[in-house]
Each structure stands twice: as C-alpha cells, then as structure tokens.
C-alpha positions as CSV (number, residue, x, y, z in Angstrom):
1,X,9.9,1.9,-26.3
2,X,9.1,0.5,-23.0
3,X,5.4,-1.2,-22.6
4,X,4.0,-0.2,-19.0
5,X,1.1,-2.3,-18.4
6,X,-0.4,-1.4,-15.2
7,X,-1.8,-3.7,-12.8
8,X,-4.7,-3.3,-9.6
9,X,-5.4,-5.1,-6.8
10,X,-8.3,-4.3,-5.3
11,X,-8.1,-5.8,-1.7
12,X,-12.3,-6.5,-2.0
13,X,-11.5,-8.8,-5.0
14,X,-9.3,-10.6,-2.4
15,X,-11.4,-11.2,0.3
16,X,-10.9,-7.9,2.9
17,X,-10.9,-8.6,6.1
18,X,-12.1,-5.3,7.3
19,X,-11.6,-5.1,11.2
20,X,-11.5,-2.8,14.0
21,X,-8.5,-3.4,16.6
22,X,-8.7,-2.4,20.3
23,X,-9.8,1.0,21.1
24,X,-7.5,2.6,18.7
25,X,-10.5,2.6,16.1
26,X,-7.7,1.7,13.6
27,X,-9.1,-0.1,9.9
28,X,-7.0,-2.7,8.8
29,X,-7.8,-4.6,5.2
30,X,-6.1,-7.3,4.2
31,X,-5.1,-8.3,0.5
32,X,-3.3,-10.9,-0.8
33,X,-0.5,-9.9,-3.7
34,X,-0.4,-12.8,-6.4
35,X,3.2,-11.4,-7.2
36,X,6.5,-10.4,-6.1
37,X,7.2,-6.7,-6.3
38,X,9.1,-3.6,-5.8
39,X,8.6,-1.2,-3.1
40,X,11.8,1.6,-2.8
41,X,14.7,-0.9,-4.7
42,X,13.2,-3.8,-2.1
43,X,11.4,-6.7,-3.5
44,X,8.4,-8.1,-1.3
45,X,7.4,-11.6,-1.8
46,X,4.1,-12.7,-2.8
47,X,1.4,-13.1,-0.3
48,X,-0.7,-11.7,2.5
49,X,-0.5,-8.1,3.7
50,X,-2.5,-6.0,5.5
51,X,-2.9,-1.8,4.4
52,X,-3.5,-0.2,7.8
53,X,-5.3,3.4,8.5
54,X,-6.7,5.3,11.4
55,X,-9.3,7.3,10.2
56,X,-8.0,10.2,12.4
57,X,-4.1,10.2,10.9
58,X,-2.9,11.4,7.5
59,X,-1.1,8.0,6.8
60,X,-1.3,4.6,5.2
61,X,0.6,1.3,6.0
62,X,1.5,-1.1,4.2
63,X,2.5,-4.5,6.3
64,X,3.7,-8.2,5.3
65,X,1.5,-10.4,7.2
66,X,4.3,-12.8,7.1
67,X,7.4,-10.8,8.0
68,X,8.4,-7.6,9.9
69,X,8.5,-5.5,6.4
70,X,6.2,-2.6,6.8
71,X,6.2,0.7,5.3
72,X,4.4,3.9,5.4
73,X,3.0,6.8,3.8
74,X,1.5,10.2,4.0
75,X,-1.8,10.1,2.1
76,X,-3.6,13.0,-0.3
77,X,-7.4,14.0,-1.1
78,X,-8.3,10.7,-3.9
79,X,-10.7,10.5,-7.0
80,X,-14.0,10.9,-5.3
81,X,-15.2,12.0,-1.4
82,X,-17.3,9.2,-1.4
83,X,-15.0,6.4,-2.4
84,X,-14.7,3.0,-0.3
85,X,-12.0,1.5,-2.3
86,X,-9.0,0.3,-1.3
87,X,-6.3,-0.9,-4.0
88,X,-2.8,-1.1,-4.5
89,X,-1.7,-0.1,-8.3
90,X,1.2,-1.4,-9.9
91,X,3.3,-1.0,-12.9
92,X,4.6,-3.8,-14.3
93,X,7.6,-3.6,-16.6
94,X,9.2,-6.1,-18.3
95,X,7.9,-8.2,-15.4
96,X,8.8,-6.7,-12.8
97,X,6.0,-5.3,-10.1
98,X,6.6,-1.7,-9.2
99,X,4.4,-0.1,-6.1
100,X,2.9,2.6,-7.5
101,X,0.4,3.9,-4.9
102,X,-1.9,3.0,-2.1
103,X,-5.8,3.8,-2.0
104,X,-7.8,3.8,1.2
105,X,-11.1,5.2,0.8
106,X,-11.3,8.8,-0.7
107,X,-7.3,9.3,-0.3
108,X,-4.3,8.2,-1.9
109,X,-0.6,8.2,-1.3
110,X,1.6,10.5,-4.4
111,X,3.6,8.1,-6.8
112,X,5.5,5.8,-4.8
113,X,7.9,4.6,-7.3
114,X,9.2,8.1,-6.8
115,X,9.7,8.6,-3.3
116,X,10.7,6.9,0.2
117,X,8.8,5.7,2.4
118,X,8.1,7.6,5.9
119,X,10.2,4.3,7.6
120,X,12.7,4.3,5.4
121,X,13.4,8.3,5.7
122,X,13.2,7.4,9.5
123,X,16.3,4.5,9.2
124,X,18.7,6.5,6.4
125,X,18.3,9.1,9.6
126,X,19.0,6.7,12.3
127,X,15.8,7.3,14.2
C-alpha cells in the first residue's frame, strides 16, 4: 500500500508579496517552494514563484520567478465565498512532490495531477 502524505504551502506562511501590476488590476502572490516537484511529468526546481490571477478571468498561473516555466489553469467555485487563501497542495509519494491544485481566494483549479495544463494543451497543438 502506497502512503500519500499530503503537503500545503500556504503562500502567507511564505511571505506574499501581494501586488497590483499596471492597470491590468492583475494580483500576483508570490511563494517560495522548499522542494522540487512535479507538475504534468515536468519537475520544477525549488524556489520562488509567483501564482498570478486577474480577478476578472476564470484562470490561475503558476510562474518560476527564476525561469520561463509557467503554466496555467482554469479555476472552479472553492471551499468557502469568503476565503482569502492562497495555497498550493501537494502529494508527496515516496518523495516525490506532485502538484495537486492551486487556491486563489474562494476558487480552486480541479486535480492537477490528472490533467494538462491550458499551455501545455496550447504547445501539443502547436499554437
């Protein structure tokens, strides 16, 4: 039997840097991942990223502050109407970090280990 142990990181426990960019009214927090991990068969190094949203778009990204990785998501109604949280969850299998989802706020992305991301879709498709 396989142990799952499932691991958060909450970007406020890291120190968000909560800004507001241009006109484009877009948030942007940043969190720092203690670990490498898994994100669609890719491994991400440890280190900073920021999870980007504008408040008027359905999506959530998820970008390497020190690299040209990004990747993005179509986010769902969350856990409460009223949350402010924003958290990455991972599994963590036999040491190995596994995106699992993405919270901004009061909506979260479906189970990424189980899907592509919108950018990746967008390559496989040659857009």
């Amino acid at each position: 039997m396989r142990s799952i142990l499932r691991s958060v990181i909450l970007a406020s426990a890291f120190g968000v840097a909560v800004a507001l960019t241009g006109n484009s009214a877009m948030a942007a927090s940043r969190v720092d991942v203690p670990f490498n991990f898994k994100i669609a068969g890719a491994t991400l190094p440890a280190g900073p990223y920021q999870i980007v949203h504008e408040p008027t778009s359905p999506f959530v990204t998820l970008r390497s502050v020190d690299s040209t990785a990004s990747y993005t998501w179509l986010l769902n109604p969350g856990p409460s109407e009223t949350s402010t949280r924003v958290a990455l969850r991972f599994d963590d299998t036999n040491g190995t970090h596994i995106l699992q989802s993405v919270q901004y706020g009061s909506k979260i992305t479906s189970r990424l280990d189980k899907m592509k991301s919108i950018d990746l879709e967008r390559e496989s498709r040659g857009q």
